[in-house]
LUMDRENFI-929151 format. One line per field, with one value per atom (N, C-alpha, C, O): residue in three letters; x, y negated, z negated. Coordinates in steps of 0.1 Angstrom, whole numbers. Each point is the difference from the previous one (the first is absolute). Layout:
<nodes>
residu: ala ...;
x: X ...;
y: Y ...;
z: Z ...;
</nodes>
This chain:
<nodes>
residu: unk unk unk unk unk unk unk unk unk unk unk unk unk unk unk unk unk unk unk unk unk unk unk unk unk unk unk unk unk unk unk unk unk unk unk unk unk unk unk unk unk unk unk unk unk unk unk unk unk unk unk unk unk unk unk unk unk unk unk unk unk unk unk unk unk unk unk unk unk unk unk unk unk unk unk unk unk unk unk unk unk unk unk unk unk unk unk unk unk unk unk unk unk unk unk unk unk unk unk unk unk unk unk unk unk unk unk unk unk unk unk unk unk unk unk unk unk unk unk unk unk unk unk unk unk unk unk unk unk unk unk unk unk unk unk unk unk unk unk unk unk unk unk unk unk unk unk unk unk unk unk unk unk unk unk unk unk unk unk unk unk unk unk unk unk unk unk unk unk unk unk unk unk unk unk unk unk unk unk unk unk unk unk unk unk unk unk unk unk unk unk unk unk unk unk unk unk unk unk unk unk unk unk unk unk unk unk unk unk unk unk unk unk unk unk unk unk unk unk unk unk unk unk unk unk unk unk unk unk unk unk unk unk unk unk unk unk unk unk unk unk unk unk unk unk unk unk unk unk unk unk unk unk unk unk unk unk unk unk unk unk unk unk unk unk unk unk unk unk unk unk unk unk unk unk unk unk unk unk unk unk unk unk unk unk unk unk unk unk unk unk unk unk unk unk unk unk unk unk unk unk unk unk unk unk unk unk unk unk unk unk unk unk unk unk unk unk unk unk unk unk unk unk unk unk unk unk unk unk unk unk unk unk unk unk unk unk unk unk unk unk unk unk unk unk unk unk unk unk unk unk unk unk unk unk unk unk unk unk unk unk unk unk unk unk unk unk unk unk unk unk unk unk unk unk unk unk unk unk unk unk unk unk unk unk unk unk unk unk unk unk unk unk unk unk unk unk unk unk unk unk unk unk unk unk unk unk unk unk unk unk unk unk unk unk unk unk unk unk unk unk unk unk unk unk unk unk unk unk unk unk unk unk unk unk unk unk unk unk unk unk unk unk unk unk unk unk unk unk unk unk unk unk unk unk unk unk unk unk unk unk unk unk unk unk unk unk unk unk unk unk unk unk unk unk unk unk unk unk unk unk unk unk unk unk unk unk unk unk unk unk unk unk unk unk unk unk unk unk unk unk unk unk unk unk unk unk unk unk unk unk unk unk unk unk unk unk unk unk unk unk unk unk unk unk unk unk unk unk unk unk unk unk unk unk unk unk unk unk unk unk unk unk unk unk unk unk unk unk unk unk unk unk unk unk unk unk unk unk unk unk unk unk unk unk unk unk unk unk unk unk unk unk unk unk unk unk unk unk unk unk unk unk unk unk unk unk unk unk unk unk unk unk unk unk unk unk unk unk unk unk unk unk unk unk unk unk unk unk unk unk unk unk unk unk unk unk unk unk unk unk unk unk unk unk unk unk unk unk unk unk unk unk unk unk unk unk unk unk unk unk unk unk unk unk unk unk unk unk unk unk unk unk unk unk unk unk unk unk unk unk unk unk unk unk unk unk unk unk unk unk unk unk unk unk unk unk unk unk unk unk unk unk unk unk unk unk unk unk unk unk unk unk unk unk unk unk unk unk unk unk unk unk unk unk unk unk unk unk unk unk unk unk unk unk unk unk unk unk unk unk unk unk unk unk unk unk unk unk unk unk unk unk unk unk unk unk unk unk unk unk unk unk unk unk unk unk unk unk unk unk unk unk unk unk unk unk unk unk unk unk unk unk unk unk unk unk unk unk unk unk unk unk unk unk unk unk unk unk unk unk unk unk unk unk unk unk unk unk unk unk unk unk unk unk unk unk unk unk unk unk unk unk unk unk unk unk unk unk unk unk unk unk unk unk unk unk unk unk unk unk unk unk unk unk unk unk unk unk unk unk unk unk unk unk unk unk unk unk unk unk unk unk unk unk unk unk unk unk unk unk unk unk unk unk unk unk unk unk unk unk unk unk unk unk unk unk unk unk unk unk unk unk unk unk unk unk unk unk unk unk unk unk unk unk unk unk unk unk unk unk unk unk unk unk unk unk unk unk unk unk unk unk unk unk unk unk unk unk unk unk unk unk unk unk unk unk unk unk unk unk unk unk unk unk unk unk unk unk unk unk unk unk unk unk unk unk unk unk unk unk unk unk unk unk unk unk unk unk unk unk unk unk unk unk unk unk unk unk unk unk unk unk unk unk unk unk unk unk unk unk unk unk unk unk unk unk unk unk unk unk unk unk unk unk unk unk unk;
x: 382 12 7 -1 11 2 14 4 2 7 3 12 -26 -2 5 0 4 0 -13 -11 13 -16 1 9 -24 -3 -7 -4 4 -7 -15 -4 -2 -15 -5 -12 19 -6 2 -3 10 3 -7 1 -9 -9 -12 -8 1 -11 -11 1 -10 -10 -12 -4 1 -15 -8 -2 -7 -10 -10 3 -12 -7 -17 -5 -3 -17 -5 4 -17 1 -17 -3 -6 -10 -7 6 -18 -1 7 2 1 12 14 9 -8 12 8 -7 17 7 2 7 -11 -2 12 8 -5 15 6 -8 15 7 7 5 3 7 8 -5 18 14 -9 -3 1 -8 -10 0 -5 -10 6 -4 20 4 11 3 -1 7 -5 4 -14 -8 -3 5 -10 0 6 -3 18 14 6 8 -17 3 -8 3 -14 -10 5 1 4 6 8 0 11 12 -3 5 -13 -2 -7 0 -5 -8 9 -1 10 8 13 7 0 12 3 -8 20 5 -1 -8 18 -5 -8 1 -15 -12 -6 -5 7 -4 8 6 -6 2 -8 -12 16 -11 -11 -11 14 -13 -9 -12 18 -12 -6 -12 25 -13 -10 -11 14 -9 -16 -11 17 -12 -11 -12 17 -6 -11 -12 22 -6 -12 -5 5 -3 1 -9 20 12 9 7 -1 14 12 -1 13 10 5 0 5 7 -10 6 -17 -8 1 -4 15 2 13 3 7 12 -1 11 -21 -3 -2 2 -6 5 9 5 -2 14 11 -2 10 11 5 1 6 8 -3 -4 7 -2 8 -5 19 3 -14 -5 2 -6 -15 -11 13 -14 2 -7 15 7 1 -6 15 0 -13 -1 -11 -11 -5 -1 -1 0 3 -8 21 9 -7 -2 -4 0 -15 -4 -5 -16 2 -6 16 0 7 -1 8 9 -14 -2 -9 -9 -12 -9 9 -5 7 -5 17 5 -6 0 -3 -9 12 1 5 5 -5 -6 10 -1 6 11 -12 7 14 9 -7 15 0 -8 21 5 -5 -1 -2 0 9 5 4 13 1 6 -10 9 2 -6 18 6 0 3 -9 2 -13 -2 -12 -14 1 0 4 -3 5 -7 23 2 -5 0 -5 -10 -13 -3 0 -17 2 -6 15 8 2 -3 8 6 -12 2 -10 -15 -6 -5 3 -8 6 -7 23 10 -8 -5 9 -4 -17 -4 -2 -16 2 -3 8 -6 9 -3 16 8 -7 5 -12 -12 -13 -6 3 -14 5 -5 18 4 17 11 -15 15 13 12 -19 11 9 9 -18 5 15 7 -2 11 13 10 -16 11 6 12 -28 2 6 9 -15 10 13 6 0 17 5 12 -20 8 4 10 -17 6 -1 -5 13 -5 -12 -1 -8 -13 -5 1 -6 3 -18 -2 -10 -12 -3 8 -18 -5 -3 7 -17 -5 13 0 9 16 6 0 2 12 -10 7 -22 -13 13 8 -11 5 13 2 9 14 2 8 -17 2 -4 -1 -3 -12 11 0 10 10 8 2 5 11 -6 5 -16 -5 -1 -3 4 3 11 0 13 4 12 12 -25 6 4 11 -23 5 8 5 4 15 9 2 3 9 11 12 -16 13 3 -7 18 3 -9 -6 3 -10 8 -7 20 3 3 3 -6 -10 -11 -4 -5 -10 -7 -11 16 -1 5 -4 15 4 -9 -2 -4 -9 -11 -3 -2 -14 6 -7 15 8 -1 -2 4 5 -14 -1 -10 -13 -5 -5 5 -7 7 -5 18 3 -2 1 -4 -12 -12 -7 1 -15 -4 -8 20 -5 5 -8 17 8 -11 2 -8 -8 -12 -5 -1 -9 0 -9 18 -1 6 1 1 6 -16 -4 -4 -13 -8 -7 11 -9 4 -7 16 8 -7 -6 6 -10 -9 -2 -4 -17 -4 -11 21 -1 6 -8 18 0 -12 0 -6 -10 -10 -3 -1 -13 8 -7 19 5 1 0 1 -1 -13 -4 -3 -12 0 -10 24 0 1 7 -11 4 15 5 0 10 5 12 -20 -4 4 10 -16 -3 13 7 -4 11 14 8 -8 12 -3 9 -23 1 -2 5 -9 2 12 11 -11 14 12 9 -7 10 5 12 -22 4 9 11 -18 11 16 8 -6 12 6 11 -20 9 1 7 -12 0 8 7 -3 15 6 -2 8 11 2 10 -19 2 5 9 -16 8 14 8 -5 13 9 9 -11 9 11 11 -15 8 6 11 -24 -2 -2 -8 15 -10 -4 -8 15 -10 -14 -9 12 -15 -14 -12 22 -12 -6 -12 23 -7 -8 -9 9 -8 -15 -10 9 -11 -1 -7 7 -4 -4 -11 24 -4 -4 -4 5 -4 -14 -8 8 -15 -7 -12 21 -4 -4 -9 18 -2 -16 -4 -4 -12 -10 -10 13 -9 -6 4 -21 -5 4 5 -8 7 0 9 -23 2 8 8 -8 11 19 11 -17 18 2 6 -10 0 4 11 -21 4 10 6 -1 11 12 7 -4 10 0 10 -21 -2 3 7 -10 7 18 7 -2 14 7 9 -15 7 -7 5 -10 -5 6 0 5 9 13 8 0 10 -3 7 -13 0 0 4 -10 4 11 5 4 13 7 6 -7 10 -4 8 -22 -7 12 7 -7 9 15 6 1 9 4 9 -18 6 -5 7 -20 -9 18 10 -13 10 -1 -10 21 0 -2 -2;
y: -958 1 13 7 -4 13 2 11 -20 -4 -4 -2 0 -2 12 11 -16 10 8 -5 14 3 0 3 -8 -3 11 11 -12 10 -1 -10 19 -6 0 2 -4 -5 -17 -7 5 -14 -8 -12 20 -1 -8 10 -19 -4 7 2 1 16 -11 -10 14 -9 2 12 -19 0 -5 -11 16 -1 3 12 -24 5 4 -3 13 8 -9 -9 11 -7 1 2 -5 2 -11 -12 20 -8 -2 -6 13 4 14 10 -7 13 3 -8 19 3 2 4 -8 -2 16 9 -7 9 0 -11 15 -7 17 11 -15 9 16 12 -21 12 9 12 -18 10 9 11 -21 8 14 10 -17 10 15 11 -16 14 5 12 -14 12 0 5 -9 5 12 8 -11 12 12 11 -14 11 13 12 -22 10 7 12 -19 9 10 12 -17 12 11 11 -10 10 6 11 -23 5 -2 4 -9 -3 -18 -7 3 -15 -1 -8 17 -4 -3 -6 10 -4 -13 -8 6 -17 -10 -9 9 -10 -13 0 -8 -16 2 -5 14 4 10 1 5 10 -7 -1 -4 -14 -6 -1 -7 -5 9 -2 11 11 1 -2 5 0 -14 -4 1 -16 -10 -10 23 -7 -14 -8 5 -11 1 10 -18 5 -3 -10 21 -1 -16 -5 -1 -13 -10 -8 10 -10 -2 -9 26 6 -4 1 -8 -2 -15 -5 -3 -14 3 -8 20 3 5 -3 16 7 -3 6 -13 0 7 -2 13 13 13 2 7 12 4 9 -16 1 -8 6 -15 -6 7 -3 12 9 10 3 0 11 -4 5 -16 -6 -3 1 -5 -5 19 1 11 15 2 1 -3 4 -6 6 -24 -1 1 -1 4 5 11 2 7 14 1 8 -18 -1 -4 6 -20 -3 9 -6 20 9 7 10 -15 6 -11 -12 22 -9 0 12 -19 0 -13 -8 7 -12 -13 2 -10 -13 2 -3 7 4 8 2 9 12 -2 -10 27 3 -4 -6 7 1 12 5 5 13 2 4 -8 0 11 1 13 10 5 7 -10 3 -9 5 -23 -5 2 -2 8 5 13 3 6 14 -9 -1 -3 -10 -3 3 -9 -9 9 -2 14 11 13 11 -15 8 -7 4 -20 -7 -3 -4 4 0 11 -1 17 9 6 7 -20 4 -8 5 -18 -7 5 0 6 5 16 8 -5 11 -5 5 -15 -3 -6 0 -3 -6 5 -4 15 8 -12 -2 -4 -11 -13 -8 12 -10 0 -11 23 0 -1 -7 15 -7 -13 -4 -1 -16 -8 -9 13 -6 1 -10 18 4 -4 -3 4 -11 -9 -2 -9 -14 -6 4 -16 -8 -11 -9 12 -7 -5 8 -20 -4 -8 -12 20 -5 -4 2 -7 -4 14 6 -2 14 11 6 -4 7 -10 4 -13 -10 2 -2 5 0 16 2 5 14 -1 3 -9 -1 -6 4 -13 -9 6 -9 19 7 13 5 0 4 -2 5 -15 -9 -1 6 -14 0 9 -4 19 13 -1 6 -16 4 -12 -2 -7 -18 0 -5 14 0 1 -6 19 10 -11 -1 -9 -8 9 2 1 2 -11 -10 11 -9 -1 10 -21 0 15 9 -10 10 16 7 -3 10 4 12 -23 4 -2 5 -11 4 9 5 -1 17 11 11 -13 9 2 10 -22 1 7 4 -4 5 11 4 7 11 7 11 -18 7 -8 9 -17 -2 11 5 -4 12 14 9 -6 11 0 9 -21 1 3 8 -18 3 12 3 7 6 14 10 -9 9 -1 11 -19 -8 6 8 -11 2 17 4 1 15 3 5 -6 7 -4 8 -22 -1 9 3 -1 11 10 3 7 7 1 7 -15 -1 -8 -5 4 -3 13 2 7 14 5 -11 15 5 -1 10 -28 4 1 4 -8 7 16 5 2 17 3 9 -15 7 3 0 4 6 -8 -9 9 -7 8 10 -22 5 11 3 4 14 9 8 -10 7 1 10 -22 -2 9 6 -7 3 19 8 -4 12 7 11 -14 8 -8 5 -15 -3 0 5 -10 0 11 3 6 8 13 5 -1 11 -3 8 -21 2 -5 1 -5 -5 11 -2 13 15 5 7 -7 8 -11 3 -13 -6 7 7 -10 4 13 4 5 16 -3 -1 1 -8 2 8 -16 -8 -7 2 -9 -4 -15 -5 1 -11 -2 -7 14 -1 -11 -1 -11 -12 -2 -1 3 -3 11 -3 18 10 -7 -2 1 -11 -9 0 -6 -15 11 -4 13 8 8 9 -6 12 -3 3 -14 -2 -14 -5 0 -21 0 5 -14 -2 -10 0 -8 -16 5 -3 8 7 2 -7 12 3 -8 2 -13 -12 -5 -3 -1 -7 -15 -5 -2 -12 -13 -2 -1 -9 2 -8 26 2 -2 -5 11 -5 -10 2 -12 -16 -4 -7 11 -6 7 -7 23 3 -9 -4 3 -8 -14 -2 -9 -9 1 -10 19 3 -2 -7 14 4 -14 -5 -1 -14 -11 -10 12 -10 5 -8 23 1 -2 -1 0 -5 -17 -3 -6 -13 -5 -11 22 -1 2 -9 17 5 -15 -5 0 -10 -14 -9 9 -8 0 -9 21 0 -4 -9 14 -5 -16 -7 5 -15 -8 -9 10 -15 -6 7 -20 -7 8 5 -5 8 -11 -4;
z: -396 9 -2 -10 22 -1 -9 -1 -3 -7 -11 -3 -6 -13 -7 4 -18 -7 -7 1 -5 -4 -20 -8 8 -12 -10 5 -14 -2 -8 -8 11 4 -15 0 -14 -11 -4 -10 22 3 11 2 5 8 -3 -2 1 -3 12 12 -20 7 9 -5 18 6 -1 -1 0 -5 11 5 0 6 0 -1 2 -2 12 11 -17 9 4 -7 18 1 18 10 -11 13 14 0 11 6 -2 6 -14 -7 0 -4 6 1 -14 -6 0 -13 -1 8 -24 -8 -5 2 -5 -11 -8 3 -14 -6 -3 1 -6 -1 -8 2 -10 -12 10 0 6 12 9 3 4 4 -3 7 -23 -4 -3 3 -10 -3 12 0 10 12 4 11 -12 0 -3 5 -21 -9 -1 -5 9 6 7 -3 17 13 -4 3 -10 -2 -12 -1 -8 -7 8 -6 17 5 13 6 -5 17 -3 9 -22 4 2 5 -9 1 14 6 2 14 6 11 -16 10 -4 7 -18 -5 10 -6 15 6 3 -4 10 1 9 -3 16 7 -5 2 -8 -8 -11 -4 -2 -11 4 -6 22 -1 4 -5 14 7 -12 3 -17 -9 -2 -1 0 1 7 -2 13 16 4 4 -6 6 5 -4 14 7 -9 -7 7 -6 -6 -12 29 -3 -12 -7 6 -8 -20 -8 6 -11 -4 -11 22 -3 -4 -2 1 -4 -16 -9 7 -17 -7 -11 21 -8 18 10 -13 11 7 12 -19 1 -9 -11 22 -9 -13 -7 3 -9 -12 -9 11 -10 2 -6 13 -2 -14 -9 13 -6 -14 -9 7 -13 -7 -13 20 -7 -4 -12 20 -1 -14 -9 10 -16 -12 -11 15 -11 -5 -12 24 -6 -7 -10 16 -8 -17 -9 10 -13 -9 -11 16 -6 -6 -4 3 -2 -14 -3 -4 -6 -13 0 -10 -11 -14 -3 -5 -10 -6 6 -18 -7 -1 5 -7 2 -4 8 -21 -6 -6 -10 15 -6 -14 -7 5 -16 -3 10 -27 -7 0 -9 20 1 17 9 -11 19 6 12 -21 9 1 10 -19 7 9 12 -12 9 18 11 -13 15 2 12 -22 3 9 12 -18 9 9 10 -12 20 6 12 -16 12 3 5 -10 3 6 10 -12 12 13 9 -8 11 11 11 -22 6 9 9 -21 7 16 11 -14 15 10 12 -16 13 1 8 -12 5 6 9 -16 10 18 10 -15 13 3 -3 11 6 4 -2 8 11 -9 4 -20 -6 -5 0 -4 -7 14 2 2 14 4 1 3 3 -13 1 -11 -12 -1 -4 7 -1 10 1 12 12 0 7 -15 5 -15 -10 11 -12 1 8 -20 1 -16 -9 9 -12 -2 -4 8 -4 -13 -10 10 -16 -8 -8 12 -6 -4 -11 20 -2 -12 -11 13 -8 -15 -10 10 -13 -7 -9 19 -4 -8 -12 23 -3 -15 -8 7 -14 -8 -10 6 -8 -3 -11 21 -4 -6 -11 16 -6 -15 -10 10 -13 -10 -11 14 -11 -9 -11 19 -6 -4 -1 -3 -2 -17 -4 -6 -11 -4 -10 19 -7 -5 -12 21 -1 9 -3 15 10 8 1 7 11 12 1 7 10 11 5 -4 7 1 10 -22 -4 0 2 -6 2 15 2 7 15 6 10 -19 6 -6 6 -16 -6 11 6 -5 9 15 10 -12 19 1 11 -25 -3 2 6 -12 -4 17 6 -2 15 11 10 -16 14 -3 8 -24 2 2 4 -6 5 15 6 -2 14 5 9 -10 7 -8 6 -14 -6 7 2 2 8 15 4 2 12 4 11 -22 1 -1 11 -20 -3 13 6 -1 12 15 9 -9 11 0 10 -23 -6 10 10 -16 2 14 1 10 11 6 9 -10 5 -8 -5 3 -6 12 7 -7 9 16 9 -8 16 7 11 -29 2 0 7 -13 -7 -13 -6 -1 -11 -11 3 -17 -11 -2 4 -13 -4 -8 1 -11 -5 12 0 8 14 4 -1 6 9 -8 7 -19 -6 -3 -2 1 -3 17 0 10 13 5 -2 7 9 -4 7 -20 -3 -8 0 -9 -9 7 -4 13 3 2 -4 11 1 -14 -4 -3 -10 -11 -10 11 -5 5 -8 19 9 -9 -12 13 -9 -12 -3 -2 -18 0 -8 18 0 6 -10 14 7 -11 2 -13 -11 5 -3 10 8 -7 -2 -1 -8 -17 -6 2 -17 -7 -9 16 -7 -2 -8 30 1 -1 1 -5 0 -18 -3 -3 -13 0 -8 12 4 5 -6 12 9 -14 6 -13 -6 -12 -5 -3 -13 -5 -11 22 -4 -1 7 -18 -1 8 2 3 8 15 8 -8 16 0 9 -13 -6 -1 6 -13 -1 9 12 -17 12 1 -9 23 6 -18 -8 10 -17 -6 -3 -5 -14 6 -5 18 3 7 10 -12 -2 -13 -3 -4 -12 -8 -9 11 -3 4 -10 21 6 -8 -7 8 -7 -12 -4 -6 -13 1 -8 17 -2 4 -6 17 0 -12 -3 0 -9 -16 -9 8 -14 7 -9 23 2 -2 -9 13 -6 -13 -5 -2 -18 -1 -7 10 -3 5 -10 19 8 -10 -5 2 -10 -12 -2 -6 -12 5 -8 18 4 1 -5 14 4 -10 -3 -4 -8 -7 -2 0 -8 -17 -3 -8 -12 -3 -12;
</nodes>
């Protein structure tokens, strides 16, 4: 009814259907997810839509919505195949900071194998199994210390809004890139370099002719300045660590 509320589809009991002659062959979420996630890794979130699912499929749309309802819960099931690609161990080392180094390298791999991911992740709230596997595996870095639960959920907040926001800067990147043609090397030594050469003569700016001239980070390829970044927030959560733990 058009007036229900909507559920959300890890509350959903999944159908099941056999497939057989005389029978309209079954599919199941997992089938449709992945060529979900196929398209959009190749076209974009936008094109994953239910009729191109099914085209894939060679089945009509409506027949797909007897498994996933809505495109929100498409979307949700998206996120959390791609989170299921992220490999750590059952529980954190006793060292909370290789353990969130690991996490924020395998963050970083699947929101590269899959552009659309980090977006759709920061849009909405979504709470899959495979994400909530992740979330706890965080939290868990840093269960030993003996801080407050509400610390250590601001910790994880601190280091998720650089993953992602590091994430989707490198993916911008590398989506101007193939819109120009040019790699980013490229792009920054013909299009942008000259005028940013008139600046620095200029002195107009002396910050930023510093940042251009003498920084070393500026420099770095996309991984090292990842993990440079990742370093500086993660010796800012030591610092806040010594601060707050109870004496």
């Amino acid at each position: 009814m058009a007036d229900e509320e909507p559920t959300s589809i890890w509350m959903q009991p999944e159908l099941h259907e056999r497939s057989g002659p005389g029978r309209r062959p079954g599919y199941s979420r997992d089938q449709i997810t992945r060529t979900a996630v196929g398209i959009a890794d190749a076209e974009g979130v936008e094109a994953a839509t239910m009729r191109r699912i099914a085209s894939e499929l060679g089945t009509g749309a409506m027949s797909l919505y007897r498994y996933v309802p809505r495109r929100d819960d498409l979307f949700d099931l998206m996120i959390d195949l791609a989170m299921s690609e992220i490999e750590l161990p059952d529980h954190p080392s006793g060292d909370w900071r290789s353990a969130l180094t690991l996490l924020a390298q395998q963050i970083r791999a699947a929101g590269l194998r899959h552009p659309w991911l980090i977006a759709l992740l920061t849009s909405r709230p979504t709470l899959g199994p495979h994400l909530l596997r992740v979330h706890e595996f965080a939290l868990g870095a840093f269960e030993r210390i003996g801080l407050d639960i509400d610390d250590i959920t601001g910790f994880v907040g601190m280091l998720n809004d650089y993953i992602h926001s590091a994430i989707r800067r490198e993916i911008g990147w590398l989506e101007e890139a193939r819109r120009t043609g040019l790699d980013p090397e490229r792009w920054k030594r013909d299009y942008m370099g000259p005028y940013v050469r008139q600046v620095v003569e200029s002195g107009a700016f002396p910050l930023f002719s510093r940042s251009v001239l003498d920084s070393r980070t500026a420099h770095l390829g996309p991984g090292e300045r990842f993990r440079h970044g990742l370093d500086r927030i993660l010796d800012a959560i030591a610092a806040l660590i010594t601060s707050t733990r109870p004496r």
